[in-house]
C-alpha positions in Angstrom: -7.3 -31.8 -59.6 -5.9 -30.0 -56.5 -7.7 -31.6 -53.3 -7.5 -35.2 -55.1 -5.7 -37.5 -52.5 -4.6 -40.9 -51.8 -4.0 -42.8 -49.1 -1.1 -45.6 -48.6 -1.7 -47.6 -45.1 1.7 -49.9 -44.7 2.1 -53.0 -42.6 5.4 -51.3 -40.5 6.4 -55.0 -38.8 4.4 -54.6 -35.2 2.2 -52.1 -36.5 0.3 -49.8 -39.6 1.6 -46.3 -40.7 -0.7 -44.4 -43.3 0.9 -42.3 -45.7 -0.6 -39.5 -47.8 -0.3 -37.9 -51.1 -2.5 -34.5 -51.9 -2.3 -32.3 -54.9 -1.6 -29.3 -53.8 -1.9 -26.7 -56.5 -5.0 -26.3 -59.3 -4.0 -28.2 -62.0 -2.3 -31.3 -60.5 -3.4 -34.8 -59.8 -2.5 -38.0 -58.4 -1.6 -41.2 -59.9 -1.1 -44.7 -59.0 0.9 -47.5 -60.5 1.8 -50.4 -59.8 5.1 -51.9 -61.4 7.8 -54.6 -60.4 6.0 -55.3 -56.6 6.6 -51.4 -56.0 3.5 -49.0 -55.5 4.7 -46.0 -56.9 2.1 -42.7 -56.3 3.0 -39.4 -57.7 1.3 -35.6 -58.0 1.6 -35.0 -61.4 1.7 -32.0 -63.2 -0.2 -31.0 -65.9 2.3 -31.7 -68.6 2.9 -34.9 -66.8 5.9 -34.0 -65.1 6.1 -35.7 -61.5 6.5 -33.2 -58.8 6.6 -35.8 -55.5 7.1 -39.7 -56.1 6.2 -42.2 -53.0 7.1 -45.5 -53.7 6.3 -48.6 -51.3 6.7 -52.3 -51.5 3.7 -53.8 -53.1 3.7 -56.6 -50.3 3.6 -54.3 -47.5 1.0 -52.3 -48.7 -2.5 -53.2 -46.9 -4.8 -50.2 -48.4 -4.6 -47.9 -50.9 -7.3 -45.3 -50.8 -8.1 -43.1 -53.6 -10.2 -40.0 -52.6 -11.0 -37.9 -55.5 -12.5 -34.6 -54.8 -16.2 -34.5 -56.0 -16.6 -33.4 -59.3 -19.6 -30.8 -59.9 -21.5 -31.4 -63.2 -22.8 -28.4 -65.6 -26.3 -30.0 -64.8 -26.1 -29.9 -61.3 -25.0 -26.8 -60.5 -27.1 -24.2 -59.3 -28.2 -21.2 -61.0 -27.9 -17.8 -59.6 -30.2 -15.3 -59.0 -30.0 -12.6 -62.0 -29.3 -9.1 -60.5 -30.5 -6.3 -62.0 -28.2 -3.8 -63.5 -27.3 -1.4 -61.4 -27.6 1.7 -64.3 -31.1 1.3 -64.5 
């Protein structure tokens, strides 16, 4: 879902860089996997098809952050005010 995010903090030798991968249109997502000792986190497209790859070493990774963006239920939304038609 656009907005969903991850982030990848990485042990740089003397010190930590944090990397980030958004979806960035409606319809996208991210995904993580972890294959091989590589991190590997994409946005994916609806169809599946990988639009950005980041890949790290899975033994320089120190964090990895997944920050979904909140979900609203059909429950707890809130209902609007009715208006009244405006022909009458």
């Amino acid at each position: 879902m656009k907005g969903d995010r991850v982030e990848i903090v990485v042990d740089a030798g003397d010190t930590t860089r944090t990397y980030e991968v958004v979806a960035t249109r409606a319809g996208r997502r991210v995904e993580t996997a972890v294959r091989r000792g590589v991190v590997e986190v994409s946005e994916v497209t609806r169809s599946g098809t990988a639009v950005r790859t980041a890949r790290f070493m899975a033994n320089r990774v120190l964090a990895l952050v997944e920050q979904p963006v909140p979900r609203i239920d059909d429950g707890e939304r809130e209902e609007s005010p009715h208006r009244e038609d405006p022909k009458s």
